[in-house]
N, C-alpha and C positions, 0 to 999 in steps of 0.2 A: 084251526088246523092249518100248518103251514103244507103249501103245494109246493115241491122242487119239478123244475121244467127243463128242457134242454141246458146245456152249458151254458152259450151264450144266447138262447132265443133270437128275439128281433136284434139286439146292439149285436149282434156275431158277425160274422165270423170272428175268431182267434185275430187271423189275419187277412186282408192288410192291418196294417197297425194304424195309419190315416184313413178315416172315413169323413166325411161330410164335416169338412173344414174343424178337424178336432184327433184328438186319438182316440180309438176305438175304445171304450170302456171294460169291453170286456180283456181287449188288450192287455190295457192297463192295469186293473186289479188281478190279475193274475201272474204280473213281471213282478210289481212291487211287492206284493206280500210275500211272493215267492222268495223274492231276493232277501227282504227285512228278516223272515222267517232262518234266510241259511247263514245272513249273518250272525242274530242272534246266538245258532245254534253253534255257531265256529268261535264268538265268544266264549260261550260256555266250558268248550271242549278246551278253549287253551288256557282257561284257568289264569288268566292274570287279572286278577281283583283291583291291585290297585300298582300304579309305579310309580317310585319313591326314591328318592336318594335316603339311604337309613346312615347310620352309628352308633355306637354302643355310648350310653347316655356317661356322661362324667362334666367335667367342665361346663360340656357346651351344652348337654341337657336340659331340657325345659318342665317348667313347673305348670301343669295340667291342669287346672282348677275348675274353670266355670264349663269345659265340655266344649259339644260340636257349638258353633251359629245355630241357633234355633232358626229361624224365620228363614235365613234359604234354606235349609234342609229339608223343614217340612213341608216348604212350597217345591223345591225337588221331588218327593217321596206322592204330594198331590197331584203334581204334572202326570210322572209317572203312572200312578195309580190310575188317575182320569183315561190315558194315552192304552191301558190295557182293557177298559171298559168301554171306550167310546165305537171303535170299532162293531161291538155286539149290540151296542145302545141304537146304531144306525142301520143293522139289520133288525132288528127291533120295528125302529120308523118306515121302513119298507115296509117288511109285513102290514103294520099297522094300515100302512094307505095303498098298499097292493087292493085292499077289498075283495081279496078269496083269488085274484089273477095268481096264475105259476110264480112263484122267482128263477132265475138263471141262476144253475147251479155256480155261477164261477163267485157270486155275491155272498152266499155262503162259504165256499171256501177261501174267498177273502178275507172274511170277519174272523172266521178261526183263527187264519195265520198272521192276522196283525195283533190280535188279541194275545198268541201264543209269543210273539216277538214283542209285544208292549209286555209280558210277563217276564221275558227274560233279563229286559230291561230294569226294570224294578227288583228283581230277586239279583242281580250284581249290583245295583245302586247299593241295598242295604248288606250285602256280605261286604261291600269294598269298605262300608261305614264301619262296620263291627269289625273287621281284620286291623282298618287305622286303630280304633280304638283299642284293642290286645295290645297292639306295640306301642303306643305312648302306656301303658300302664306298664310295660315292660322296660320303660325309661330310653325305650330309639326314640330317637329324633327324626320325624319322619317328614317331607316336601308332600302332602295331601293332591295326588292328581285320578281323576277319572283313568280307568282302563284303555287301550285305544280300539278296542272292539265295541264297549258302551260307547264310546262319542262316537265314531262309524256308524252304529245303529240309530242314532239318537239323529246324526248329520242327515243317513238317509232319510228318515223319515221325514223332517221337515222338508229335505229337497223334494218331495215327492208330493208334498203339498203343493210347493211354489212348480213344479211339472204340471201341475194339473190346471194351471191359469192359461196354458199353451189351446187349450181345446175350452175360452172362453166364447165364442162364436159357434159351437157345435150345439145343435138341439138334441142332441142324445146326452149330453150333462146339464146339473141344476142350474145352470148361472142363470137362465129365462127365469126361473121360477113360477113356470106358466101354468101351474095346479100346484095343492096341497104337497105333494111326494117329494118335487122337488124343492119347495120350499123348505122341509124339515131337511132333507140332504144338504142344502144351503146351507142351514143356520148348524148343523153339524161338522162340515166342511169349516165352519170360519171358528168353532170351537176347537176342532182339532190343529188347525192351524195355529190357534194362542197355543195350547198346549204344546205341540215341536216344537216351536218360537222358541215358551219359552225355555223347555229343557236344554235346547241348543245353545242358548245362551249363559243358561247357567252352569252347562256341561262344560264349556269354554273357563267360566270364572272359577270353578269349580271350588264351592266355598269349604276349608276345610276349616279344622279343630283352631281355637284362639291359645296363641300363646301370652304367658302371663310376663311379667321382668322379675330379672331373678337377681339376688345380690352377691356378687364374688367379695368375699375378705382374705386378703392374701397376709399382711401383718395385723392381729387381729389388735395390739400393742397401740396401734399408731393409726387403726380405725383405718386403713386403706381400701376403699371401698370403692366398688366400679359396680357400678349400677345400670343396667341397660335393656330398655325394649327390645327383644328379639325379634324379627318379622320376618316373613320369609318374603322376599322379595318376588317370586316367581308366581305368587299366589294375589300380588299386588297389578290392578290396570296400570296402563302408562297413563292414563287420564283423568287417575288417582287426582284430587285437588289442583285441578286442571287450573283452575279461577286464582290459588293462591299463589302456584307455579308464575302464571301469568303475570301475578301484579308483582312478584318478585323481579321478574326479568324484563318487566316494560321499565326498569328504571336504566336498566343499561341498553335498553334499544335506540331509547329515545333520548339522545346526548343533553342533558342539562347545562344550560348556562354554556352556551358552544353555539351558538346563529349560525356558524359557518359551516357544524359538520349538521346542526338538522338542516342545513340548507342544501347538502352535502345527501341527506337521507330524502328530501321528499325529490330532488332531482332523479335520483336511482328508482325510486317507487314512481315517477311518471314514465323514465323511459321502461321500467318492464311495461307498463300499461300500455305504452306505443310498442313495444315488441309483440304484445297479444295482439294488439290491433294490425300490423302490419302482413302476420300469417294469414286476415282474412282478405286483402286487399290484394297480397301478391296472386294469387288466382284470378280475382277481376280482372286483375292489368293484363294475364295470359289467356283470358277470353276474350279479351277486347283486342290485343294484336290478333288472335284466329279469325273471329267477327273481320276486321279490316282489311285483312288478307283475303279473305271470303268474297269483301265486298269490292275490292279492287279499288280501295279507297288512297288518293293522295300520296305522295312520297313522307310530304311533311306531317302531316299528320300520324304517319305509322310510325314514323320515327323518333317523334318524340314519343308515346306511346313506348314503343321498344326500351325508349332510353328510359323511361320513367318506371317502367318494367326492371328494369335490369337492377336501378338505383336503389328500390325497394326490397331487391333482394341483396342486394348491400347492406345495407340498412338490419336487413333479418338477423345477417351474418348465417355461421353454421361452417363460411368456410375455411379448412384447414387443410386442403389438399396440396399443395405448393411446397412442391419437395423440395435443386442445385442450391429455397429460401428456408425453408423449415432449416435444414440442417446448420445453414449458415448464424441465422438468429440463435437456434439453439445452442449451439455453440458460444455465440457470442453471451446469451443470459446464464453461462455456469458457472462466474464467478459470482453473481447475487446468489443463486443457489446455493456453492461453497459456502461461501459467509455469512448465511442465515444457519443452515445447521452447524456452523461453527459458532454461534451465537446462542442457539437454543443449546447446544451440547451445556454451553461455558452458565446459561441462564439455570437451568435443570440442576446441575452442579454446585450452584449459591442457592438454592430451594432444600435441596437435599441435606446440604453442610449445614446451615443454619438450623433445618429441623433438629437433625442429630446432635444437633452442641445446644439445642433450646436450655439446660441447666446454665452450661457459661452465660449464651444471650440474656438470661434473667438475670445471671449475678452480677453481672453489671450494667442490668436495665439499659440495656442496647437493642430494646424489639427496635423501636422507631430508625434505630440505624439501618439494623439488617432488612426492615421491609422499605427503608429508600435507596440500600442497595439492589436489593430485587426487582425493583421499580425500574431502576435502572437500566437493569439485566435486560427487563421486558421491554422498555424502550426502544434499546436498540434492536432487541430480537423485532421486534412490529415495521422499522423503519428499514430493515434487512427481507423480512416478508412484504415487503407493502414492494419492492423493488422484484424481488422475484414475482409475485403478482403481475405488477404493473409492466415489466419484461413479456412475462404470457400473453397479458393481453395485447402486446403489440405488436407477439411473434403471428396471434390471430388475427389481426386488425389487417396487417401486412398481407399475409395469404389471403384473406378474403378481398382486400383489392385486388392485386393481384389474377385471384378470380372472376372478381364483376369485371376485370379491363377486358376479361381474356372474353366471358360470357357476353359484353355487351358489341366487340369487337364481330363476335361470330353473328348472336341475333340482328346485326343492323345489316351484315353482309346477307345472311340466310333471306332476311324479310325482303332485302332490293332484290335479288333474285326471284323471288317468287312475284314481287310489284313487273319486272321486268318478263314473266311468264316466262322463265329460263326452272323455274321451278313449281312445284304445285306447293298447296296450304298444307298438305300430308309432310311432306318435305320440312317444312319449319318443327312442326310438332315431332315430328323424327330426332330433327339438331338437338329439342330442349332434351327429349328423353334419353338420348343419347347422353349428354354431355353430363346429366346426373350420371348417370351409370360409372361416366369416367371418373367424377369425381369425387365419387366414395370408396373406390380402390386409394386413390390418392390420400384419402381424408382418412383412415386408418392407416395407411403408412405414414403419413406424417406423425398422429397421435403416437403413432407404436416408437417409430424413432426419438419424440421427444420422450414419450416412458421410461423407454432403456436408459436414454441421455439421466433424466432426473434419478433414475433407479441405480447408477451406477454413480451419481454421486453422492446416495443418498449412503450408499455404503463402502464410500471409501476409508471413512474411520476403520470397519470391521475388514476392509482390503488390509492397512495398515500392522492391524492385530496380528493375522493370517501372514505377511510377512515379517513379524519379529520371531528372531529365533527362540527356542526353546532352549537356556542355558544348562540346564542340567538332563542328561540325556542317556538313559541306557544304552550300553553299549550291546551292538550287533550280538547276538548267540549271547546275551548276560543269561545266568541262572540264577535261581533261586539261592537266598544264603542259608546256608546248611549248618543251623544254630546247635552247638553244641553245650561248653558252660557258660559263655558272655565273658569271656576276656578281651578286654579292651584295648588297642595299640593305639598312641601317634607317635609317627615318627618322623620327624626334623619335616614338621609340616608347617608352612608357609602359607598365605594366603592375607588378599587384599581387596577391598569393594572396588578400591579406584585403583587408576594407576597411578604408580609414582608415592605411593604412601603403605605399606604392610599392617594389615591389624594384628596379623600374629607373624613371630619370628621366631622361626626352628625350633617348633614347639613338640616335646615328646615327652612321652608318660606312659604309665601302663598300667589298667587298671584290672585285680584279678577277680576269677570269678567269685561273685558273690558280696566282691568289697566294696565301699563306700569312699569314693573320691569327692574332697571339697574344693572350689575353684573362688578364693578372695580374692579380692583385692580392689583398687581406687575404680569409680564407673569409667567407661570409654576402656578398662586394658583390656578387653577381650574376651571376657568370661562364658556372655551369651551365645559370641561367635563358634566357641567351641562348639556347645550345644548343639548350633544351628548346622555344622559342618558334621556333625556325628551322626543326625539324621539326615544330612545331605539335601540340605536347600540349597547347597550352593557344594562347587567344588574346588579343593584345594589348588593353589598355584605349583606347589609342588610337597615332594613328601609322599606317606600315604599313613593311611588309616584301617585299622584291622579290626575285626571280631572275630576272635576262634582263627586266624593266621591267615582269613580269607578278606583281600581287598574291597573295602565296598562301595569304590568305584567299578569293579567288574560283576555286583552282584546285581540284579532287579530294585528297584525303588519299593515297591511294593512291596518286595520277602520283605527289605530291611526293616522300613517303617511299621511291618505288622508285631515285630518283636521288641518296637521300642514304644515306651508310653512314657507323656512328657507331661508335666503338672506345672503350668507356666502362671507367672507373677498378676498377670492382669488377665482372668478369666472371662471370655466373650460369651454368654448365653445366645441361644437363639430365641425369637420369640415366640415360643411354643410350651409344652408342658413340661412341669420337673422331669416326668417320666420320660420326655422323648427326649429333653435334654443329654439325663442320664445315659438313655439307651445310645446314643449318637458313639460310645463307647465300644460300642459293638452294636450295630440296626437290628444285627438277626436276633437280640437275647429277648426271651420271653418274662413276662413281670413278676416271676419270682426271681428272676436273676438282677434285674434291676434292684430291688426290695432289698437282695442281700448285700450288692453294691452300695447302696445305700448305707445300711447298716453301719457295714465292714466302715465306712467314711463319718461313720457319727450321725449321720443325717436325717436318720430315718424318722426317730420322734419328732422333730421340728417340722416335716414333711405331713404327719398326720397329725398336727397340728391345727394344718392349714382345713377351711373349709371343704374345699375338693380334693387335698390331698396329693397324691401324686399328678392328679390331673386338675392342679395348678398350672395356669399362666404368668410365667415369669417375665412378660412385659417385655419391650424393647431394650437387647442391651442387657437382659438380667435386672433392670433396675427394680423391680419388687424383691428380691432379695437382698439382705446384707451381706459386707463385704464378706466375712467366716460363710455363709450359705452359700455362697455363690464357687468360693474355694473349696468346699467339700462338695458341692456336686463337679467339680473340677476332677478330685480328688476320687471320687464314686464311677466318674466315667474312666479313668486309666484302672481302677480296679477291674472293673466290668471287663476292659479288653483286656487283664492277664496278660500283661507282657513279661519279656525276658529282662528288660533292660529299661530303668527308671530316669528320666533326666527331669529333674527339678529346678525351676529357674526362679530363684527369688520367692519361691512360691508364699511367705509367709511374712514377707518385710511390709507389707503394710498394714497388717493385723496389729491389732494390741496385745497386751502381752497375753493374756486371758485366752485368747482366742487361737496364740500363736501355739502356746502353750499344745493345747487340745489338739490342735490338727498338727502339730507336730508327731502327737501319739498315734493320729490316724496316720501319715506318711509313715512313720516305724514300723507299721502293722503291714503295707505297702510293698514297703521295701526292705523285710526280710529275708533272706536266702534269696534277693536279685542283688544284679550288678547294679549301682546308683553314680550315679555322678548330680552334686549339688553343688549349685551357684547362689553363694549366701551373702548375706548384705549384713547380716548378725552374726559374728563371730559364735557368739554361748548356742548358737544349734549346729554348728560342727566340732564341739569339742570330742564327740565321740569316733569321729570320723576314721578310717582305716589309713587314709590320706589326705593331705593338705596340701594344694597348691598355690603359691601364694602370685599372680600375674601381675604385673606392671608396664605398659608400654606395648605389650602383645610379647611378652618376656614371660620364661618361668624364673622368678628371681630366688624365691624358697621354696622345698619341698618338704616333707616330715608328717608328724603325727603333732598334737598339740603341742604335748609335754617339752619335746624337741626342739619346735619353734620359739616356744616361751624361751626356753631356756639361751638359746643362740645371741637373743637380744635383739633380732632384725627387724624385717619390715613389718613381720607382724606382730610382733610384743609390742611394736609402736602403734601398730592398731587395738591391740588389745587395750593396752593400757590407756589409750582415748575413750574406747566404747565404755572402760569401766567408768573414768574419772564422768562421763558423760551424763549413766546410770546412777551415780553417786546423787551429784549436782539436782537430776532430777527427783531424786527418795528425799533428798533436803527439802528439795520445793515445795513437796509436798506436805511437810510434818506441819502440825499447828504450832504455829508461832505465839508465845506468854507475851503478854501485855507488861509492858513496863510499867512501873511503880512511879 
């Protein structure tokens, strides 16, 4: 039968919390369990199981198979479990060697309240494991982390271990082990300790569910297969293949075949070792001037001392305080600064360019060029850094003389004074700590003025930016364009990139609502520019330009551009999904609006086609799509945004005819009942056209309808009549040719 006795019996009072070189035990087990107890309980109430970066599984969804890690989890789940038990297992061992004495009530409500917080622990260990597991079978993609109340609980409790090594000299706890009692509390003490160990540790790694590799097929035709280990990187130590890491990167520490730079490396690695070594010496040298001073020792003697004092903390360095010089150096090291990040700009630039042209670089097996011009690039960028480097350290080297002239100047003056009895030893040790004092106000204002200095070069490119004007410019009080049917005006509009050359001259038409204007003619007369000035990248030299009789130089950029939708010849993907691709047409539409955009553009069977489907990755550039793919999700995004007013640039001259054919039916479907204007490079897709304008020169030289033009005999029956003789030439080419006899 267990006896319960006072609170704390003999180990009491409550408080003081120090007794007899230790903390009071009964102190102590009634703060900790108290506490562990109301953490747990503040876990519980706020209910966060687990915290997770999630997503709705598509593309980037993982394939679930083999389950959690066995072996930490169920060494988790046994930490745990032991960490709820052990607390009652050690009132237990009380009892047992009490031999019928009382216990102290606080011993028992100890063991409750670790036992009831070692429960909580373990009942959110396994909800946080079954909540992950619902949503990977629900296909989120889930980052697997501990609660931050479980790790709080789990942190306290080992801290509370390593608390209890504080009160190792107290005979009121086990560590004597001076009888049976505390022997068994010992070897409980060092069990419980492995167990917070190790939960703490694993609480930290927190081993989650193993992802499998999954295979993306984007042209299933052509077997385009990306294949790739998922890992969640967050869930990885930094000291993951620490040993492999290593021997990879000891090959660029240690310069091969270069005597002069490893000679270059074990110099660097002695003098830090003389820089370790000198922090311990520069204090001997400033008890040995105090000692001398003390002892009213020789002139000579203190004074080299002093000097050899002072020279060691030369040697240390550290100083940068030395302002009329900091600013001057600084100043003078801003042109190496300038011309390294003018170097690394112009290096980054030939890194980037080469990436994005790797197709040309391969077709004409030019790696070897473009990685010796890169080479290059980084050369100079190193010997442009190696000067701004070598600059700092001499705007330091400078200031720290500077300092030791100034610091050795004063201790040889301070110490003859005090040898001369004009001053006391208090006196010297004053000067030293004083003149530190001075010289860490100095030594952050030095740092801070060169910061600003390097931080204001660092961004004068983005100064640069910040002063180029912005050419196209809503004007003061613009309103909104107040769309009514998209009638189109230019009139005797003018305009030119440079000066002293016109891309267009006195150019005027009018396009009405509803109708289909086509803009031919030879490349360079102007065709695109039209385009470009209707949406207003740029503005007219003179003239003006209407929609519905309103200037749209006086409207907003914004109304204009949200009424027009533009389906241009060379389609840029982003590198992201069809679907976001698509949506970019409008961000806010929801994926049945996408779906029918799609459609509406032809697109959509080839889209579920694909393995993931709309939540396909179309690669840098679009380059997993073909050319027709990539121009109907061109085509699917101006559908999506419903505009008033279609501008078509070439949109189809580089398709085959097949192809052109098809998405010509989609643009029809388009640009029904809208105003269109098309810039064609193939005559046979604006025969149908409501107008023709035929440009030359930045000139309208003919205007009309097909039939008119043909018939006139001008510039564009000369075109016609090439394109056809062209298409002839080529239907020949193609017939099978009879073998002669």
């Amino acid at each position: 039968m267990v006896t319960v006795g006072n609170y704390c019996e003999a180990e009491g009072p409550v408080g003081p919390a120090w007794t007899q070189d230790g903390l009071s035990p009964c102190f102590f087990f009634t703060l900790v369990p108290s506490t562990r107890m109301a953490l747990g309980t503040l876990a519980l109430v706020l209910a966060l199981p687990c915290r997770r970066r999630e997503r709705p599984a598509g593309a980037d969804s993982l394939s679930w198979g083999a389950g959690p890690r066995i072996s930490p989890y169920v060494l988790q789940l046994l930490l745990a479990t032991l960490q709820a038990a052990l607390p009652l297992a050690g009132l237990a061992g009380r009892v047992g060697t009490a031999r019928g004495a009382p216990l102290p009530s606080y011993l028992l409500l100890a063991s409750v309240l670790e036992s009831l917080a070692g429960a909580c622990g373990l009942w959110l260990l396994v909800v946080e494991r079954s909540q992950a597991r619902q949503r990977l079978a629900m296909g989120i993609w889930i980052k697997f982390r501990h609660s931050p109340g479980l790790l709080l609980l789990w942190t306290v409790a080992f801290a509370a271990e390593n608390l209890a090594l504080v009160s190792w000299n107290s005979p009121q706890w086990w560590w004597a082990r001076a009888d049976l009692g505390q022997q068994v509390q010992f070897s409980l003490w060092v069990l419980r300790y492995v167990v917070s160990g190790g939960l703490f540790v694993l609480g930290l790694w927190a081993p989650g569910l193993r992802p499998q590799s999954y295979t993306l097929q984007v042209h299933e035709e052509d077997q385009d297969v990306e294949r790739s280990q998922v890992r969640s990187a967050a869930q990885q130590s930094t000291w993951r293949d620490f040993g492999r890491k290593l021997r990879l990167l000891s090959g660029y520490l240690w310069p091969r075949g270069s005597p002069a730079l490893q000679l270059v490396v074990l110099i660097c690695l002695g003098l830090m070792g003389l820089e370790r070594a000198l922090n311990v010496l520069v204090p001997i040298f400033y008890r040995n001037i105090v000692n001398l001073l003390t002892e009213k020792a020789p002139w000579n003697s203190l004074a080299w001392t002093v000097t050899s004092y002072v020279f060691l903390k030369f040697l240390q360095g550290g100083g940068t305080g030395s302002t009329a010089l900091t600013i001057v150096v600084t100043e003078w090291r801003t042109k190496f600064r300038r011309a390294m990040n003018t170097q690394e700009n112009a290096t980054r630039a030939r890194a980037v360019d080469s990436l994005l042209n790797f197709e040309t670089v391969k077709y004409y097996n030019a790696e070897s060029y473009e990685v010796e011009r890169y080479r290059e690039a980084i050369i100079k960028y190193q010997g442009l850094e190696w000067k701004s480097s070598a600059s700092l350290v001499l705007l330091n080297q400078t200031q720290n003389l500077v300092i030791g002239l100034g610091l050795l100047a004063g201790s040889l003056l301070c110490a003859y004074f005090v040898s001369e009895q004009k001053l006391q030893v208090g006196d010297y040790v004053l000067f030293g700590t004083y003149i530190i004092q001075l010289y860490m106000p100095l030594n952050w204002f030095g740092t801070y003025y060169r910061m600003i200095q390097t931080n204001f070069i660092d961004m004068e490119n983005m100064f640069d930016l910040l002063k180029e004007e912005t050419e196209v410019k809503d004007l003061p009080g613009a309103g909104p364009l107040r769309f009514q049917k998209g009638r189109i005006e230019f009139e005797n509009v003018h305009f030119s990139y440079a000066d002293g050359q016109e891309t267009l001259q006195d150019v005027s038409f009018t396009v009405m609502p509803g109708q289909t204007l086509a803009l031919v003619g030879p490349s360079g007369a102007g065709k695109s520019t039209i385009l470009r000035l209707l949406f207003r990248f740029y503005d007219i030299s003179s003239g003006c330009i209407r929609i519905d009789g309103q200037d749209i130089s006086q409207v907003t950029q914004a109304s204009l551009r949200s009424h027009i939708g533009v389906v241009p010849q060379d389609t840029v993907l982003f590198n992201d999904t069809i679907a976001d691709n698509i949506r970019y047409g409008r961000v806010t539409a929801g994926n049945d609006e996408v779906e029918a955009a799609a459609q509406a553009a032809g697109i959509h069977d080839a889209i579920m086609a694909f393995p993931e489907g709309y939540r396909t990755q179309v690669g840098e550039r679009g380059l997993k799509l073909s050319g027709g793919e990539k121009q109907r999700v061109a085509i699917a995004r101006t559908i999506l945004k419903a505009p008033d007013i279609i501008l078509l640039d070439e949109a189809t001259s580089a398709l085959d005819t097949s192809n052109e054919r098809a998405i010509q039916a989609s643009l029809a479907k388009v640009c029904a009942n809208r105003t269109t204007i098309v810039v064609a490079h193939r005559l046979s897709t604006v025969v149908n056209a409501d107008q023709i304008l035929v440009i030359k020169d930045g000139c309208i030289v003919e205007r009309g309808r097909h039939e008119a033009l043909l018939s006139r005999g001008g510039v564009y029956a000369d075109m016609w009549q090439l394109q056809q003789q062209g298409q002839e030439e080529t239907s020949e080419d193609t017939k099978p040719q009879t073998m002669e006899r």
